[in-house]
C-alpha positions, 0 to 999 in steps of 0.5 A, spaced: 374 137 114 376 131 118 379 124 117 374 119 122 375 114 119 383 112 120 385 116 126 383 114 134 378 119 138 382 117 145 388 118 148 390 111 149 391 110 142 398 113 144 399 107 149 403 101 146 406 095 150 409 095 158 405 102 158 398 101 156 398 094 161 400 099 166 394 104 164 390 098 164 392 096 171 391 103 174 383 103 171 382 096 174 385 100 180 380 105 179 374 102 179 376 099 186 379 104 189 379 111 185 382 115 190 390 110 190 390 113 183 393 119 179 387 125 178 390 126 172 389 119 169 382 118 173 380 125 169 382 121 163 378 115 166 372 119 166 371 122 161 373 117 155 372 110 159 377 103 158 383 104 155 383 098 150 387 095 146 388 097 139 391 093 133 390 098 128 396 100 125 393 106 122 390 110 128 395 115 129 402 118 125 406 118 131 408 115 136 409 118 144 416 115 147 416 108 151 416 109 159 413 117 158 406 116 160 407 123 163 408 127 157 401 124 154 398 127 161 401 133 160 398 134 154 392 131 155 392 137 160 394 142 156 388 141 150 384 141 156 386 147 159 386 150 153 378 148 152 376 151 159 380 157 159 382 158 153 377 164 154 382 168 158 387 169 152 382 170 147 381 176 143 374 178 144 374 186 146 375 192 141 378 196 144 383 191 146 384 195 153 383 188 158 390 184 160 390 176 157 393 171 159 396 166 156 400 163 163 396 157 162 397 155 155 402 155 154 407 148 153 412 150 158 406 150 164 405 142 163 413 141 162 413 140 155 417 142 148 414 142 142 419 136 140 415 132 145 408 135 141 411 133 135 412 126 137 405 125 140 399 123 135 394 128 135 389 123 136 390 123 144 386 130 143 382 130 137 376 126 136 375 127 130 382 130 127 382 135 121 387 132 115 391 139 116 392 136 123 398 131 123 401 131 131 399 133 137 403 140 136 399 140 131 392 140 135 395 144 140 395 150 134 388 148 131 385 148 139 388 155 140 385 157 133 379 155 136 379 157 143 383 164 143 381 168 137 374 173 136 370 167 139 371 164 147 367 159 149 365 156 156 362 150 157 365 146 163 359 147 167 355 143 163 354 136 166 349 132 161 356 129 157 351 127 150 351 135 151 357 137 153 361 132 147 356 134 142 357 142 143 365 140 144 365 136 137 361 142 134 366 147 136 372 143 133 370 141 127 370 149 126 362 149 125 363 157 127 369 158 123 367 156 116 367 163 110 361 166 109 359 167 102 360 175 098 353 176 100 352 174 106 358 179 107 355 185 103 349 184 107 352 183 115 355 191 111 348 193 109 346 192 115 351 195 119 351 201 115 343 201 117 345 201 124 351 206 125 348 211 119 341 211 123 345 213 130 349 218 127 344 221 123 339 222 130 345 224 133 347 231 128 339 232 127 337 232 134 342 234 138 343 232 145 336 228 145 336 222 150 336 215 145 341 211 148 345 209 143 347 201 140 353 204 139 361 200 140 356 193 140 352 195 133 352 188 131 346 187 136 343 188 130 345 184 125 345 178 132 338 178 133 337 179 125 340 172 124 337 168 131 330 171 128 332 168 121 334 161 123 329 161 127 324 162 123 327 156 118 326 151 124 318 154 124 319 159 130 312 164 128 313 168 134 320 172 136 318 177 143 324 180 144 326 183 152 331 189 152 333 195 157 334 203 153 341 201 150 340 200 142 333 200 143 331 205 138 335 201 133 333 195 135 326 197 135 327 200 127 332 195 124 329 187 128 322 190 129 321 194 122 318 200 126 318 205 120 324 210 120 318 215 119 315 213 125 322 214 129 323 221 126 316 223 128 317 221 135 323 226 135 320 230 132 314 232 136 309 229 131 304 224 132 307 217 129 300 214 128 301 218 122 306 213 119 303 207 122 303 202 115 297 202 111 297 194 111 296 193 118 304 189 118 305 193 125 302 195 130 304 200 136 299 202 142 301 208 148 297 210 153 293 216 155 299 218 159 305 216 154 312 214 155 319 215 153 320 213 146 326 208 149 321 204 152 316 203 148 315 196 145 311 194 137 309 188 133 311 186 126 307 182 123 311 178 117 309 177 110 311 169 112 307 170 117 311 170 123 311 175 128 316 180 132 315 184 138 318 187 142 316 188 149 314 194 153 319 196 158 321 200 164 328 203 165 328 198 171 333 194 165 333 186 168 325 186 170 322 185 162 326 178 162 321 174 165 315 178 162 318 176 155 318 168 157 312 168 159 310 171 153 313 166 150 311 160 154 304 162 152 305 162 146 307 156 145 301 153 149 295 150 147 290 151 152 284 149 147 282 142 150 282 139 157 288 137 162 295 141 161 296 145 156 300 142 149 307 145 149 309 145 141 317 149 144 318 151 136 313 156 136 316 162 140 323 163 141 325 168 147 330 173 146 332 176 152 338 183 150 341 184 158 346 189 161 353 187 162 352 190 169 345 189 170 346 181 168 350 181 174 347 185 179 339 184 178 337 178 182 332 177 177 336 175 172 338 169 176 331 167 178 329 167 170 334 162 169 333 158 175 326 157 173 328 156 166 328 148 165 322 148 170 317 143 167 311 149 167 315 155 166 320 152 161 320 155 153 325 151 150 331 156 151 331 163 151 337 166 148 341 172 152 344 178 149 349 181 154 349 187 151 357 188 153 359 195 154 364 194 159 361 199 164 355 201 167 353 208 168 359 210 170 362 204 174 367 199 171 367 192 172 372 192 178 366 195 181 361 192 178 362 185 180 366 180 183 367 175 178 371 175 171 365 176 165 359 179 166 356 173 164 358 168 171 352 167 173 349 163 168 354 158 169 351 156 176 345 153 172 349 150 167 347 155 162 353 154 157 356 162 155 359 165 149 363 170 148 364 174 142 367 181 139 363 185 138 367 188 133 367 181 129 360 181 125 361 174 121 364 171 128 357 174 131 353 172 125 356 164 126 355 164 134 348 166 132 347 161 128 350 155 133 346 159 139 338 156 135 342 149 133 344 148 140 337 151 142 333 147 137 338 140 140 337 141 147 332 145 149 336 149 154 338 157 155 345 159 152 347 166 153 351 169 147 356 175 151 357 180 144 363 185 148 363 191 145 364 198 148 359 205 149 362 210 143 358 215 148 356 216 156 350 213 159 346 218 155 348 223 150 347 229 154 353 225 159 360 227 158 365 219 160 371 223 160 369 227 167 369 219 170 372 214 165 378 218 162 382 212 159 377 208 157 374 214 152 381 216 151 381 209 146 374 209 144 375 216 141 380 214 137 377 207 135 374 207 129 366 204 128 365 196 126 362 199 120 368 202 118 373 196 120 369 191 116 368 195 110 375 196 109 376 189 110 370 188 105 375 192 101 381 188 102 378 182 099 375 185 093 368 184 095 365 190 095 370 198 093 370 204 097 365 207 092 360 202 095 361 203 102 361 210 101 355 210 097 351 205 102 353 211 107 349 217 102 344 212 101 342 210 109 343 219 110 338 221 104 333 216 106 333 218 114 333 225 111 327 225 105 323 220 111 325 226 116 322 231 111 315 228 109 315 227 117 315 234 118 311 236 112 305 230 114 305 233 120 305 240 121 298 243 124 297 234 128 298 234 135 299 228 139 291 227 143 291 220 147 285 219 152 283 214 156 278 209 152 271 209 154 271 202 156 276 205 162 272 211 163 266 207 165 270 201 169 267 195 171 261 193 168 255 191 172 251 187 167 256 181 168 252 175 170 256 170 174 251 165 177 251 158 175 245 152 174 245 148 181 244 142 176 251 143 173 255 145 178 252 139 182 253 134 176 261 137 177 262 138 184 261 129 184 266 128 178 270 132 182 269 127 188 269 121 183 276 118 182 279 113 177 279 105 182 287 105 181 288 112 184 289 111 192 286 118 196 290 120 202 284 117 207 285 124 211 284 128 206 278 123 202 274 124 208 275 132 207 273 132 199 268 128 201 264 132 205 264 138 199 258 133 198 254 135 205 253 144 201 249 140 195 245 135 201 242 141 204 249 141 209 254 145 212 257 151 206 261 150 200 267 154 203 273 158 200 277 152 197 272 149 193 267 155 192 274 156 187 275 150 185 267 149 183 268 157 179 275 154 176 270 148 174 265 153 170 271 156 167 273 151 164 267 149 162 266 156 158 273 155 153 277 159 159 284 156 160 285 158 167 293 157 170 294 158 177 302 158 180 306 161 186 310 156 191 304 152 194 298 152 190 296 145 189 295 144 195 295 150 198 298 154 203 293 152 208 291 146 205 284 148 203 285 147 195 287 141 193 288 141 186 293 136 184 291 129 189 297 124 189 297 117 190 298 115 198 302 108 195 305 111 189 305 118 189 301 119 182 298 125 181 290 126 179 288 133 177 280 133 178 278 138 175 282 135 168 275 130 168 270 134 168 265 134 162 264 140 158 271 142 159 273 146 153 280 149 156 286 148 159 288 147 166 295 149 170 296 148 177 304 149 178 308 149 184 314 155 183 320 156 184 320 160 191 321 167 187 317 172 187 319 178 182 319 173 176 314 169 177 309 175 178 313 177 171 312 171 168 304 170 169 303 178 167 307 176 161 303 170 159 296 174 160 299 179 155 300 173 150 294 169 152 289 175 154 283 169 153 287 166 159 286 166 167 293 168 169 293 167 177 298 168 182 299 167 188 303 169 194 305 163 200 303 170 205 301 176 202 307 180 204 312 175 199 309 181 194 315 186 198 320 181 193 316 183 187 314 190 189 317 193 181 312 188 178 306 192 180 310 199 180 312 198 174 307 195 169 301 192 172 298 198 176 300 202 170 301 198 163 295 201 160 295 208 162 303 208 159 302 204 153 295 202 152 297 194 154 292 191 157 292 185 163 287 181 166 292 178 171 290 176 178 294 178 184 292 172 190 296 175 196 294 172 204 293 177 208 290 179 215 292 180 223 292 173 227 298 173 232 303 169 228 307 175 228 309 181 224 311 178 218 306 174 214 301 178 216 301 184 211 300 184 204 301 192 204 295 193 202 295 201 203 301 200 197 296 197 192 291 202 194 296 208 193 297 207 186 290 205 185 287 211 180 284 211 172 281 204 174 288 201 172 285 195 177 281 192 181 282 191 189 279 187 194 278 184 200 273 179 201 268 176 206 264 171 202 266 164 198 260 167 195 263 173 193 270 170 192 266 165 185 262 170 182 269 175 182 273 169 179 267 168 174 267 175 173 275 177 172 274 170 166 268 174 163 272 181 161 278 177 159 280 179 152 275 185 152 276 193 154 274 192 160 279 187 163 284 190 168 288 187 174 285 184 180 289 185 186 286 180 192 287 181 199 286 173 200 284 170 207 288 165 211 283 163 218 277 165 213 278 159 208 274 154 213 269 159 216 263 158 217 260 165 216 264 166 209 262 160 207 257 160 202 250 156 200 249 154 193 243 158 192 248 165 193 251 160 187 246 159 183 242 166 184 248 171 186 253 175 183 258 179 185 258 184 190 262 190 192 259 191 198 255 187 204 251 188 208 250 184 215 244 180 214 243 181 223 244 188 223 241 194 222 234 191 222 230 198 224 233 203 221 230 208 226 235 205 231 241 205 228 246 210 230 252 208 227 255 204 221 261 200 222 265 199 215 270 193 215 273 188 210 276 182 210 278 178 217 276 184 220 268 184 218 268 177 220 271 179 227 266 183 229 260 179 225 262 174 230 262 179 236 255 181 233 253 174 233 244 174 231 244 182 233 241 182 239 244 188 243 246 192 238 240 195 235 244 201 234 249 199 229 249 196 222 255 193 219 257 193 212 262 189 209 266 193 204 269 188 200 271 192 194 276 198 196 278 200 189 274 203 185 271 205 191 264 203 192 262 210 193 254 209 189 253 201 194 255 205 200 251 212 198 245 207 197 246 204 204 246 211 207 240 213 205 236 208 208 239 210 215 238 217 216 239 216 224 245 215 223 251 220 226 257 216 226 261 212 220 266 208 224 272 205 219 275 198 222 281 196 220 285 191 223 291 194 220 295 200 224 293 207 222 299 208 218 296 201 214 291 199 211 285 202 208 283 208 212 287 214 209 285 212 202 278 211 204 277 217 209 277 222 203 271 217 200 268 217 207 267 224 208 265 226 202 259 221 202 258 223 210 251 226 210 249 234 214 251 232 222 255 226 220 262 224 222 267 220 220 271 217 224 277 211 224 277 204 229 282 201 230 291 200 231 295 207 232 300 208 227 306 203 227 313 202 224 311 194 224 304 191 220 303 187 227 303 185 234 309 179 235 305 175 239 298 172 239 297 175 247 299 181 245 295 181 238 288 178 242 289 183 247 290 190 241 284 186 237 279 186 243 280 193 244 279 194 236 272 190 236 269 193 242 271 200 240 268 198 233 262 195 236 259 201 242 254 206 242 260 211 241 
C-alpha cells in the first residue's frame, strides 16, 4: 500500500540549498523567539520538529522550484485543511439536500496551480505515501479520496500527538476503504433486508401502531452488529446497549435476538412470555404495571458465552446513557478481594445510540462524556451512535442547535467524531471496525455520526408533510438502502435481482408464519403481571444487623492504625484518635464512624460497597474521612482497605459536580453488580433537584414497570439550620409523593444507631427479592451530636428501628396528653428542649425515623400504651406545603383513636423551603418547639 522505505515522511524533504538553511535559521529562531516567526512555519515546526539535512537522493520524485518556500506552506496548508475540514464538502446525507463546500479546498484558495502541485513531491504531505501517489497533486486527490467521500473525519480536537498520528496514519493508508469480501457483501444485504422487511411488515400488519421506525438509518443494525462482533474477537463478554424509542424494536430483534414470535405477540395482544426460548438464551422481565413495548429492554445470552443487553429506558431519550456506563463499569469490575476493585476494561464494551437532537440539547450527554476518562467512573470507551435523522420531532437543525454537526459537543472533550452516510453500509461497517481498534488502542469515547433521515414522522400516526414538506417531498421519492445497495449487489455480479427478490419473500413468509403461530398459540391467554410476594410483603423484619463487640473493636483499632511512613494530618489524627473513647466506656460513636464501623463489617461479609458523589472521602462536613492523605507527600491511605476479614472490594470516589449522571451511573452499577452497596451521595440534598428524572423515571418505578430490581442508596443532607434557603431541602415531600407498592424505602433518621444496623440491612437484602432503593434524608449539624450518637451496645444488641421512642418521655402513661411525632433535626430539636423531661410529663416524643413504608403497626403500638392521649401533634421543620405532613396526615388520622385529633406543628405554607437568614430561621423554629412541646 505504501512505499515507506524510499520516501521522506516530512515537508522538509522538499528544501535543498539557500532554502533549507534559511528554514533551519527561521527553527533557531523559533526556539527563541517563536512569536518573530511566520505561523505557518511554526504550525510546520510543531508538528514534524527540526528540519534536517537529507543526503538521500531518493526521497522524493520531484523537486519544488528554488527560492518558492511559500508554495511548500501553501500546500502544506492545503493538505491540512482538507484533513480538519475536509468534512464539509463530504458526501455524508442520503438525501443529499445539505449545501458543501468545497471553498476551502480548493488549490486557488492557497494560491496555487496544479503545475506547482506536479512539481512538488508528495512526501511533503504524505507520511507514508501510496505507490499510486507520485506528486503532491497527486496527494492532494488521495486526500480528498479519503476526507470527502461517504466518510468524514474529525479529529483536530484531539491533543495526545501518538493518538492523533496514529488515527491520522490509519486514515491515509486506507484502513477504512479496503473492499469487502462477497460474503461479507451478501451478509451486510441479508441483514438489511431483515431490518427493512420487519418495519415494513409492522407497518402493513399493524397499521397505525406506534413503533418508532429505524427507517432512513437502518444500517444501525448492521453497526451495532459489527461493534459486537469485533468486540467479542478481542474478549468483550458483555455488550449493554443504551438507546431512545427510535429503531429500537429492530435493534432489540435483530442485536439483541428478541425472537420475532415474541415481537409479534406484543403487537398482537398476546402474552410474549409464551414465546420465551426454551434454552433460557434470553431473558425478558415487565413489571406488574408494564410499559410500552419501545421501552422495554432484554438479554441475550450467546452461545460463545457472551452477553447483550439492551437496557430498560424511558422516553426522556439521553438519560439511559449514564445507567448503561455504569452498567458496563461494573461489569468490568472485580469486587471480590479488598482495596479497589480490578478494572479488566475488555470485559464490556458500552454502546450508547443518541438522537441528532438529543445528543445536542440534553445536558446529560455531556455530563456522561465529561466523567468518561475519570479514574472511578471510566469504561475504556463507549461507543456513541448518533442515530441522525436530521430532524427532531418536527424542528430542523436550524432550530435545533447553534453548531454545525450534531455530534459538536463531543469535541469539547477530545472525543475524536466520525460521520458516515447512512446510505453507505460497507462505509459503516468499516468505521465499526476502526471505532473497536481505536477503543481497544486508547481506551477512550468515539462517536460514530450514522446521517441518514426519518422515512416517516416522529411516529407513525404523524404526518412530516404538515411541518417539513421539502424534506419529505425527497424522502418520498428516495429509495431505501436495501434497495440501493441490492442493486449495487447486482451490478457487481454478486448476487441477481432473483436473490434480492427472494431475500424479501423470504423475511415476509417468515414474519408471517411467526405471526400465525403468535395467534394461534395464543388464543384464550391474557397477559396476567402482578406484584411478586416479596414486594407485597415489604421489608423483612428478621434481618439481624448487630455486630460482636470483640469484631468491631479489633476494627475500629486497625482502622486508627497507620502504616509508620504515612503522616496524618495532626488535626485530623487527634480526631480519629478520639473514635477510640466509645470502646473506653467514653463519649459515643457518631455518624461518621457508626458508618465507617458498618461499611467495615460489609466488607467483612463479601459486600463490595462503592460510595460516590462530589466530596465523599472526606465529607461534605468532614465527618467521614474515608481516604486520609499524607501531610508531607500527599499519599493516600484508605483504612478500611486493611482491615482483616475483608472479602470485598471498597470505592470511595470523589465525582465530577454532576448530579443527573452520576445517580444514573450508581442505579446502573447496582443493576449489573446487584451484590454491590451502590451509594450516592448529595454535597446538599437539594443538588438532587439536577437529578430529579432519575428518580422520576427509573428508581422510584423500575420495578413496578419492567420488573428491575435496585438496591441503590440515595444519601441526600437535609434540614433547616439558617444558612439560607437553598441547601436546606432535599425536597423530601417529592420522594415521599411517589412512594407507593413499597417501590423504597425512605428515612429520615435520628440515630448513628439506626443509621449502622439500616446500611447493614440495605447489604443484606442486596441480590434478594427484597432489595429495593433506600432514600435517606441525611443529617448535617446531627453528624457530631451527642444525642444521635450511639453507644456500642446499641451496635452489638440493637437493630434497626422504624420508630424511636424518647427514652425521657412518657414515662406515666397516665399523664401524657400528647404525642409529639417529628423526625430527623426536628426530633433532636425538641429532645434537646425536653432535656431529662422534667416538666413535660404531659407528652411523649416519638421519632418517627421511617416515612415510607409508613410505620403504621410501630406507632399503633405506642398508641395503645397511651390511652389519655387526645392530641397527636406532626412536627416538622419543613413549611406545610413541604415536608411530610400532607403524606403522613392521611396515615395519621386513620391511627387516631375515638376522641383523638390530629394536628399539624410547625411553618405555613411557603414558596421557598426556608428562611434566608439565621435570625429569622432561630426565631420561626422557637416558635415551632414551643408550640410542639405545650400542653395545647
Amino acid at each position: 500500500m505504501s512505499n515507506n522505505d524510499s520516501l521522506a515522511s516530512s515537508p522538509w524533504a522538499a528544501f535543498s540549498g539557500p532554502n533549507l538553511g534559511y528554514v533551519m535559521d527561521m527553527y533557531d529562531l523559533y526556539l527563541t523567539n517563536p512569536e518573530e516567526v511566520d505561523q505557518d512555519l511554526v504550525a510546520l515546526f510543531k508538528q514534524y520538529g527540526a528540519p534536517s539535512v537529507n543526503t538521500s537522493n531518493s526521497t522524493a520524485t520531484s523537486t519544488v522550484d528554488a527560492g518558492n518556500i511559500e508554495k511548500v506552506l501553501a500546500a502544506v496548508q492545503y493538505a491540512e485543511a482538507i484533513r480538519e475540514i475536509g468534512h464539509l464538502a463530504a458526501d455524508l446525507y442520503p438525501l443529499n439536500n445539505q449545501p458543501k463546500d468545497f471553498s476551502r479546498i480548493e488549490a486557488n484558495a492557497y494560491g496555487l496551480t496544479d503545475a506547482d502541485l506536479i512539481n512538488m513531491p508528495a512526501s511533503i504531505l504524505l507520511k507514508d505515501v501510496p505507490a499510486s501517489v507520485h506528486n503532491a497533486l497527486d496527494a492532494i486527490n488521495y486526500l480528498k479520496s479519503i476526507y470527502t467521500e461517504k466518510i468524514a473525519y474529525e479529529f483536530s480536537q484531539v491533543v495526545n500527538k501518538e493518538e492523533k498520528n496514529w488515527i491520522q496514519s490509519k486514515v491515509e493508508n486506507g484502513a477504512l476503504k479496503t473492499n469487502l469480501s462477497a460474503d461479507e457483501k451478501k451478509e451486510i444485504l441479508n441483514m438489511l433486508n431483515k431490518v427493512e422487511g420487519f418495519e415494513q411488515f409492522l407497518h402493513k400488519t399493524f397499521v397505525g401502531v406506534k413503533r418508532f421506525s429505524i427507517e432512513g438509518v437502518d444500517s444501525l443494525v448492521v453497526l451495532i452488529d459489527e461493534l459486537i462482533r469485533r468486540s467479542e474477537n478481542r474478549g468483550t463478554k458483555d455488550v449493554v446497549i443504551g438507546m431512545a424509542h427510535r429503531g429500537r424494536l429492530n435493534v432489540l430483534t435483530h442485536n439483541v435476538h428478541k425472537p420475532y414470535q415474541m415481537m409479534l405477540a406484543d403487537f398482537a395482544h398476546v402474552p410474549s412470555e409464551l414465546f420465551l426460548p426454551k434454552d433460557g438464551s434470553l431473558e425478558a422481565t415487565r413489571g406488574w404495571s408494564n410499559d410500552v413495548k419501545y421501552h422495554l429492554g432484554a438479554t441475550y445470552k450467546a452461545p460463545n458465552g457472551s452477553t447483550i443487553k439492551m437496557a430498560y429506558n424511558p422516553s426522556h431519550l439521553e438519560v439511559v446513557s449514564p445507567v448503561v456506563t455504569g452498567q458496563a463499569r461494573a461489569a468490568q469490575d472485580a469486587t471480590e478481594k479488598p482495596g479497589l476493585p480490578e478494572q479488566d476494561k475488555s470485559k464490556s464494551l458500552a454502546i450508547l445510540v443518541h438522537g441528532d437532537a438529543a445528543f445536542a440539547g440534553q445536558g446529560i450527554v455531556t455530563e456522561t462524556l465529561n466523567y468518561s476518562r475519570t479514574l472511578e467512573f471510566n469504561t475504556g470507551g463507549s461507543v456513541h451512535i448518533i442515530a441522525n435523522n436530521m430532524i427532531g420531532f418536527t424542528t430542523e437543525r436550524q432550530d435545533s442547535r447553534s453548531t454545525v454537526y450534531a455530534s459538536d459537543p463531543a469535541k469539547g472533550y477530545e472525543v475524536p467524531v466520525i460521520h458516515v452516510n447512512a446510505d453507505a453500509p460497507e462505509a459503516v461497517v468499516q468505521v465499526a471496525r476502526f471505532a473497536v481498534e481505536y477503543r481497544a488502542m486508547f481506551g477512550k469515547d468515539i462517536v460514530i455520526d450514522l446521517i441518514g433521515y426519518r422515512r416517516y414522522g416522529h411516529n407513525e400516526m404523524d404526518e412530516p408533510m404538515i411541518t417539513n414538506p421539502t424534506m419529505y417531498n425527497i424522502v418520498h421519492n428516495h429509495e431505501t438502502v436495501r434497495a440501493l445497495y441490492g442493486k449495487q449487489l447486482v451490478s457487481e455480479n454478486i448476487v441477481t435481482e432473483e436473490d434480492v427478490t427472494k431475500l424479501q419473500k423470504d423475511i415476509k413468509d417468515e414474519l408471517q408464519t411467526a405471526l400465525d403461530y403468535v395467534k394461534e398459540v395464543g388464543k384464550g391467554h391474557e397477559t396476567s403481571l402482578e406484584m411478586p410476594e416479596a414486594v407485597k410483603n415489604g421489608a423483612p423484619k428478621d434481618i439481624a444487623t448487630a455486630v460482636e463487640k470483640e469484631r468491631l473493636e479489633k476494627m475500629n483499632e486497625e482502622l486508627l492504625t497507620f502504616p509508620e511512613e504515612f503522616h496524618v494530618f495532626k488535626k485530623l489524627g487527634k480526631i480519629l484518635n478520639r473514635r477510640r473513647d466509645p470502646f473506653q466506656g467514653k463519649g459515643k460513636i457518631d455518624w461518621g464512624h457508626a458508618e465507617t464501623l458498618a461499611f467495615g463489617t460489609i466488607l467483612q461479609e463479601g459486600t463490595p460497597v462503592r460510595i460516590s458523589g462530589q466530596d465523599v472521602q472526606r465529607g461534605t462536613f468532614s465527618q467521614r474521612h474515608l481516604v486520609l492523605h499524607d501531610e508531607q507527600n500527599g499519599n493516600e491511605y484508605v483504612p478500611l482497605h486493611h482491615i482483616s476479614g475483608s472479602q470485598a472490594s471498597f470505592a470511595p470516589i470523589n465525582s465530577p459536580l454532576s448530579e443527573a449522571a452520576m445517580v444514573a451511573y450508581e442505579y446502573g452499577y447496582n443493576l449489573e453488580n446487584e451484590k454491590a452497596l451502590a451509594i450516592w451521595e448529595a454535597q446538599y440534598g437539594d443538588f438532587a433537584n439536577m437529578a430529579q428524572v432519575m428518580f422520576d423515571n427509573f428508581i422510584s418505578s423500575t420495578r413496578s414497570k419492567w420488573g428491575v430490581k435496585s438496591g441503590v442508596v440515595i444519601s441526600l443532607p437535609h434540614s433547616a439550620e439558617g444558612q439560607g434557603a437553598e441547601h436546606t431541602s432535599a425536597r423530601l415531600e417529592r420522594f415521599l409523593q411517589s412512594s407507593a407498592e413499597n417501590n423504597w424505602t425512605v428515612v429520615m433518621l435520628s440515630s448513628a444507631a439506626n443509621y449502622f444496623h439500616l446500611l447493614r440491612r440495605q447489604a443484606k437484602t442486596l441480590g434478594t427479592d427484597a432489595v429495593r432503593p433506600l432514600i435517606m434524608m441525611s443529617p448535617k449539624s446531627l453528624l457530631r451530636n451527642q444525642l444521635v450518637g450511639a453507644d456500642v451496645e446499641e451496635l452489638t444488641n440493637g437493630e434497626y428501628r422504624p420508630v424511636i421512642v424518647h427514652n425521657t418521655t412518657g414515662q406515666d402513661a397516665e399523664k401524657v396528653k400528647k404525642i409529639v411525632f417529628a423526625s430527623g433535626k426536628m426530633a433532636i430539636d425538641l429532645a434537646e428542649k425536653i432535656g431529662s423531661g422534667e416538666g413535660y410529663e404531659h407528652l411523649h416524643l416519638v421519632r418517627v425515623e421511617q416515612l415510607y413504608p409508613f410505620p403504621e403497626e410501630e406507632i399503633a403500638e405506642i398508641l395503645a400504651k397511651f390511652p389519655k392521649v387526645k392530641t397527636l401533634a406532626w412536627t416538622q421543620e419543613e413549611p406545610k406545603n413541604m415536608g411530610s405532613w400532607s403524606f403522613a396526615d392521611p396515615y395519621m388520622r386513620e391511627l387516631a383513636g375515638k376522641g383523638q385529633k390530629v394536628v399539624y406543628v410547625g411553618r405555613d405554607a411557603h414558596s421557598s423551603p426556608a428562611e434566608g437568614d439565621a435570625d429569622s430561621y432561630k426565631e420561626a423554629q422557637a416558635k415551632v418547639i414551643d408550640e410542639a412541646l405545650s400542653s395545647k
